[in-house]
N, C-alpha and C positions, 0 to 999 in steps of 0.2 A: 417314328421318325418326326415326330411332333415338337423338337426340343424350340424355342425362340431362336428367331434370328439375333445373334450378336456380331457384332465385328471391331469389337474394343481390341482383339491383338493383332488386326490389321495396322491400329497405328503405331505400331513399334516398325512397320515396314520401310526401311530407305533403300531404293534404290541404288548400287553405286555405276553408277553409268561408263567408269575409266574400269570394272572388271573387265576379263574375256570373256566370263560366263554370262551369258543371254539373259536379261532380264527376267523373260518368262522362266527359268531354270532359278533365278535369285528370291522369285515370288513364291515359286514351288519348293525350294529349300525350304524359305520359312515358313509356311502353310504345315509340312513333315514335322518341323521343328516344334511348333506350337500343338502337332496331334502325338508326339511322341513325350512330350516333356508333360500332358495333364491340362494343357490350355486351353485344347480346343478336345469334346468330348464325343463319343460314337453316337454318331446319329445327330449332332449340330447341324445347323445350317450353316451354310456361309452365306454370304453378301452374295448380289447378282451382280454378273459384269458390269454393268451399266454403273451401281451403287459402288461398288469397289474401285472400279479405273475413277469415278468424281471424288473420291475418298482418298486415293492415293495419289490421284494423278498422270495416272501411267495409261498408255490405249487400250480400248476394252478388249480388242482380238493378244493383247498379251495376256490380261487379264484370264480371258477363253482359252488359251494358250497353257498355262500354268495349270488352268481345271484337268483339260484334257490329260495333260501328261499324269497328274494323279489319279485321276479316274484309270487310265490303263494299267497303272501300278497296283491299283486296286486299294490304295487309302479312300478315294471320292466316288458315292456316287450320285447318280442325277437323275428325276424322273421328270418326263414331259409336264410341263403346267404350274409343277410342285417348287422343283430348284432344284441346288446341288448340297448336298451333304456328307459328312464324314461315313465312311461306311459302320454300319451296326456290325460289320464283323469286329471291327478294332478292343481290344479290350480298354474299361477303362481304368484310368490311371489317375495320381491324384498330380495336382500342378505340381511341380516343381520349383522352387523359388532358387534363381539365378542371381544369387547376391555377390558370388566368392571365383564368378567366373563366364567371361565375357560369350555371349552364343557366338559358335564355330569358333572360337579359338582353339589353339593343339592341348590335348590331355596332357597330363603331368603325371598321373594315379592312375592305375588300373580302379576298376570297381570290385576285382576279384584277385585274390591271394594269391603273392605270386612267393615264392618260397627262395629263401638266398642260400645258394654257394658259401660256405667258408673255406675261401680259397690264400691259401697264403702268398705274399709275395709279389701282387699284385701289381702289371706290367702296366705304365703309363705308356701313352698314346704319344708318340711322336712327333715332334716340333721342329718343322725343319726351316730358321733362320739364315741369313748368308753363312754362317760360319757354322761347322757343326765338326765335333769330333765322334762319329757314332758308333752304333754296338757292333760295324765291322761290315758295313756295304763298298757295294764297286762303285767305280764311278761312271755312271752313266755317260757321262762324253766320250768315255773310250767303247762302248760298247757299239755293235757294225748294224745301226740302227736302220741306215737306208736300206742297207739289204734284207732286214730283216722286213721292211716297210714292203720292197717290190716283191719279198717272197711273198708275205700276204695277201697283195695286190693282185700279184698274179692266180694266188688259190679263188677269188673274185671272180676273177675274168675270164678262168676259163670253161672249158667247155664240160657237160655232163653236171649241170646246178641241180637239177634233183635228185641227182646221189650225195650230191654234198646240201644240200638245204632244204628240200621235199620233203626228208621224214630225220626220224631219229638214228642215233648212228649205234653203233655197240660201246655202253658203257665201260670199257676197258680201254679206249681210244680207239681213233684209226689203225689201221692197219699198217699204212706207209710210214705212219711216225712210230707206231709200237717195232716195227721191224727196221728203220733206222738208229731209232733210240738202242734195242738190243746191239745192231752190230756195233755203233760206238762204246757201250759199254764194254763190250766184249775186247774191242781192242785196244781202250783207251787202259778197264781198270780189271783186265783180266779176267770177268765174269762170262759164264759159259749158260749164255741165256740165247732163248729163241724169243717170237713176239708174245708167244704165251705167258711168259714168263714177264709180264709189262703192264703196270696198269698206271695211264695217265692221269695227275691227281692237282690238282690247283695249290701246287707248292707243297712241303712236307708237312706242316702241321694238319693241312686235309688229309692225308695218309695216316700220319699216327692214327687222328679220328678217328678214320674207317678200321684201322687194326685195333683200337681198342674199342671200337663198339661191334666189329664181328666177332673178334677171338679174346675178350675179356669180361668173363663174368663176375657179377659183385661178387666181394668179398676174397678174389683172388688176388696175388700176390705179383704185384711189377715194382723191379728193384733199379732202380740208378743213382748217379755219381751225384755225390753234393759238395759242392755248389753244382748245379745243373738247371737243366733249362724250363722254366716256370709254365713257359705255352703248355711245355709235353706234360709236365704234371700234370696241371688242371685237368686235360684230359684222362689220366688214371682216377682220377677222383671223379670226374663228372659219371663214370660206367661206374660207379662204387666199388673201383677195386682198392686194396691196401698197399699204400706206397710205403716202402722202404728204402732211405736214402743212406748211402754208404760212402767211405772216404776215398778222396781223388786228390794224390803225390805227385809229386814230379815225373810220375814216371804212367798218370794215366789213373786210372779206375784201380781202384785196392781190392786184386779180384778175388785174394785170402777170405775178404770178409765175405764177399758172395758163398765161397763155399763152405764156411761155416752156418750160414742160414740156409742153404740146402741141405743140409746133414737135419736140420730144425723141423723144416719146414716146406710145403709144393711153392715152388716158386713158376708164376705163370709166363712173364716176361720180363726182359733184363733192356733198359735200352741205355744204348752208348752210343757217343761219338769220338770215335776211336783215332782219327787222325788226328784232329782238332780238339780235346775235350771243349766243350762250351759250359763257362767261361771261359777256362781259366787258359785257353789254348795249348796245353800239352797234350803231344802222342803218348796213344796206349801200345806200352814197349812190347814187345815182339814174344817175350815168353809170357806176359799178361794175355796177351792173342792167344794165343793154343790153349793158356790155361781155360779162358771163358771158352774157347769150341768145346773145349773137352768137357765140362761141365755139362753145358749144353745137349751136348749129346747123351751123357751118361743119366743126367735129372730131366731132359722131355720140355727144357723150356724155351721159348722164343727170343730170337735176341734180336733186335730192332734197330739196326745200326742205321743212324744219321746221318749220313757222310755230305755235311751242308755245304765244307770246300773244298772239296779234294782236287780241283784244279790248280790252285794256288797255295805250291809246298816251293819255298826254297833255297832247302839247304842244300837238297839231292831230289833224286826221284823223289814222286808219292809212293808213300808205303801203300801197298794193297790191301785193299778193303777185306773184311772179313769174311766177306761172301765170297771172296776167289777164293778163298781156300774151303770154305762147305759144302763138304760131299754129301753130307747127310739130310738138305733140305731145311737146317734151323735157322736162317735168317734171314728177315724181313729187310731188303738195303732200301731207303730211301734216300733221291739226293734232288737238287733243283736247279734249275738256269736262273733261280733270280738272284741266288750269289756271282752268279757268272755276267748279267746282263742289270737287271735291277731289281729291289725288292716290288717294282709297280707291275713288274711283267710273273705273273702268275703262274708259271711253266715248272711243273713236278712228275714226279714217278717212282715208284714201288717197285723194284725187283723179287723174284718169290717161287718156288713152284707151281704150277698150271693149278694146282686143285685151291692154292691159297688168292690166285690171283683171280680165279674164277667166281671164288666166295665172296671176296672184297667186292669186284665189280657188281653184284645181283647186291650187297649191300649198300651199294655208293647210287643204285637205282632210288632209292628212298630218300636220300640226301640231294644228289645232283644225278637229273636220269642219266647227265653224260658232260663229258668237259667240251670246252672249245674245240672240237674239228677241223674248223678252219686255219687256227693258232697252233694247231701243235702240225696239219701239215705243215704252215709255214716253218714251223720246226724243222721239219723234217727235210724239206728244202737245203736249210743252210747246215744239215749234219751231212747230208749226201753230197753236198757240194765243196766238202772243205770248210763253210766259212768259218763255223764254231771251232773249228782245229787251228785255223790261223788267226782268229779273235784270240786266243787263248795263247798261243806264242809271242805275238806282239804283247800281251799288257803283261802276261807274267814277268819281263825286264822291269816294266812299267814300275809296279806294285812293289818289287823288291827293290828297288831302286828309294822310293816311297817310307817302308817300312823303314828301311836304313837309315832315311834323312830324320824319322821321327825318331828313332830311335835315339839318336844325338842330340837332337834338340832336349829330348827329355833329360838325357843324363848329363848336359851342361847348364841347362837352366830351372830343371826343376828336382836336382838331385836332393835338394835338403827335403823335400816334400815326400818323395813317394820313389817305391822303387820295382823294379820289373827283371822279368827274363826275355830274351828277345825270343820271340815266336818262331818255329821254322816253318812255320807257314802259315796261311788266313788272314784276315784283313783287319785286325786288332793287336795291341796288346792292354794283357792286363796289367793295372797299374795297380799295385798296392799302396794305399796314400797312410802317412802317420796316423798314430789313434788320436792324435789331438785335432785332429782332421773333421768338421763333422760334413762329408762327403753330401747331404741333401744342401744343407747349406753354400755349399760351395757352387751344387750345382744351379739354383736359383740366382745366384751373383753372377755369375759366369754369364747364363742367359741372360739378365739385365743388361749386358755388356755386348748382346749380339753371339755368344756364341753359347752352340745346345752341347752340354753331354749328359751322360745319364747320370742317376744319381746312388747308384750302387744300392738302391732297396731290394731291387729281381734278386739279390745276390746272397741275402742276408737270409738266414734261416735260426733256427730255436739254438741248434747247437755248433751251429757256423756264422764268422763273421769277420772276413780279412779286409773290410773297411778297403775294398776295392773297386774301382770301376774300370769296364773297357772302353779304351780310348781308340776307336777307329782312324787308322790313317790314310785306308784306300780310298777313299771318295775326295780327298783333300790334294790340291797339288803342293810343293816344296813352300810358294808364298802365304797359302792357306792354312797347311801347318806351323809357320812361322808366328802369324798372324793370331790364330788359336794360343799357342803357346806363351805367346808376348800374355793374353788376357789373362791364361792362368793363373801365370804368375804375381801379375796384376793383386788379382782377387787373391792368390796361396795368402801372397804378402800381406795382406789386409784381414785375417781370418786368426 
């Protein structure tokens, strides 16, 4: 314990006195700093209070202050008579020379390999501007937010806080929301579920997740529609299963091809979204439905139906989801409120049989021990009480009202540019723009201009590419589409 006293890296010490952090904590930062970087060595002395607070200029009980707390950590210690020193447990290290990067500022580098994804297709992060024509949100100002506010409030206020906050709750949700959640499905979309049959999930792409990291092994087989949706890829590839992308017509998923790779080959899970395809917004027609049950049933495989809007269909009713018609137990339905309320409100769920929804939830223990409780009863609130049935009557005028007026705008003022089917339902369409078009370009002028769309890259794949983007009109009212529109055009005409 004999090394010299030094205290040469005491004067790199500045105090900053407009921190929140306690000076004797900014002393003791840098003391760790200096024994962990090679500066200060096992078994050094340091400076005595007295020597350090006239060397620094700080009071000596901070100075004693800073020792203390590292001595209990066990970097320092101190013997009567002798002084205080770095502990001889520490090993040593050689200095570090901090030429390329300022102490305590944020890492930019791991120091250890981190291994990359090649993922294709790659989703930018959202930019939301005053004007935005997006990949197909509601619009938040019609959504029945106060109510949803005092349901909250009141799951807060009332009584029995240590069942609701004490401990943990059952990763499958509540029970008041898993068993409202059921009976609205049951009577909105004809599914013949109980609460077992419900597992509450932080919007659907946490669902896929959890079904592809319970029920998909590397190297097996999950087949969907291409163009399709990039989030749910990534996750078949993140579990190292083999994706196979297959062609989506007018009329849905080309279910022909699927059964010709099952004649090939085990196919593990098939996922579609059968109301809506996403992109391209067409329904999977009615004998393509029975063809994929039947399949399903006859080859053993999972089919993972997405049903992101099944609220917002209209030409006629919503066609029913695949799940009302499966006897046999093959389909995983996921659907979410934040097509319904906003993509900020985090509210999803898996429909399944008991023994699949059981597996999910001990899986979803590992990832999140349990979702919001408090949030999905306030759910459950506004399903028992009507409100979510009369939210959804009111805006559905709204929305088709909306689509209508885009839809005209598009085809009197941007007819020479790009061309579309009008959706029967969902809060987009897809706009297929000329090939002379170059669709990224477009979209970075656009935004220079104040207004966001995408820029059709999600869309584009190796053996697909309709040089198309979806242009969202729900979140927009009649003068915000106008306004959007006028800039298009703007920027078409200059391109």
């Amino acid at each position: 314990m004999g090394s010299p006293f030094r205290h040469e890296p005491f004067g790199e010490f500045v105090a900053d006195s407009r921190s929140d952090r306690a000076i004797y904590l900014q002393l003791a930062d840098f003391i760790l700093k200096q024994i962990t970087t090679g500066n200060m060595q096992a078994g050094q002395r340091l400076p005595s209070t007295r020597v350090a607070a006239n060397a620094l200029h700080i009071n000596r009980l901070t100075i004693a202050r800073a020792y203390d707390a590292l001595q209990i950590e066990g970097w320092l210690t101190s013997a009567v008579g002798k002084g205080t020193f770095v502990a001889q447990h520490i090993p040593t290290t050689t200095a570090i020379k901090l030429h390329h990067k300022r102490p305590g500022s944020a890492l930019l580098q791991s120091g250890f390999a981190v291994q990359q994804k090649s993922y294709p297709n790659k989703v930018k992060d959202f930019v939301s501007p005053l004007l935005h024509l997006d990949d197909g949100y509601p619009d938040p100002r019609l959504a029945p937010l106060s109510e949803f506010y005092r349901a909250y409030r009141n799951e807060l206020s009332r009584g029995g806080l240590y069942n609701k906050f004490g401990s943990y709750g059952n990763p499958a949700g509540p029970s008041r929301y898993r068993s409202a959640l059921s009976a609205y499905l049951n009577q909105s979309r004809n599914l013949k579920t109980s609460m077992e049959n419900i597992l509450s999930v932080r919007g659907t792409l946490m669902g896929i997740n959890l079904v592809c990291t319970a029920l998909i092994a590397p190297g097996e087989i999950v087949v969907s529609g291409v163009p399709g949706w990039t989030r749910a890829e990534h996750n078949f590839l993140q579990v190292g299963a083999k994706h196979i992308g297959i062609s989506v017509d007018e009329h849905g998923l080309v279910v022909d091809e699927l059964a010709a790779i099952c004649k090939r080959q085990r196919v593990r899970m098939v996922y579609v979204t059968p109301h809506h395809h996403y992109p391209t917004t067409v329904s999977l027609r009615i004998d393509r439905r029975l063809q994929l049950l039947e399949l399903a049933n006859t080859y053993g495989f999972i089919i993972f139906e997405d049903d992101y809007d099944f609220d917002f269909h209209y030409r006629s009713r919503p066609l029913l989801p695949l799940a009302s018609a499966d006897d046999r137990g093959m389909v995983i339905y996921g659907g979410s409120f934040s097509k319904s309320f906003s993509p900020a409100f985090r509210m999803g769920y898996l429909a399944a049989p008991q023994n699949v929804i059981e597996h999910l939830a001990q899986t979803r223990i590992l990832l999140d021990r349990q979702g919001d409780h408090v949030l999905d009863n306030a759910m459950a609130s506004l399903l028992d009480d009507g409100t979510i049935s009369r939210y959804l009557r009111r805006t559905l005028p709204v929305y088709t009202s909306r689509r209508d007026h885009f839809a005209k705008l598009l085809e009197s003022e941007l007819a020479d540019f790009l061309t579309f089917s009008l959706p029967a339902g969902g809060m987009s369409i897809w706009a297929q723009f000329d090939r002379r078009i170059n669709t990224v370009s477009l979209a970075k002028k656009a935004m220079e201009k104040g207004l966001y769309i995408g820029d059709g890259e999600a869309h584009r794949y190796p053996n697909f590419d309709a040089n198309a983007i979806r242009l969202g009109f729900a979140s927009c009212t009649d003068a915000e589409q106008q306004q959007s529109v006028d800039i298009l055009r703007q920027v078409l005409q200059k391109l």
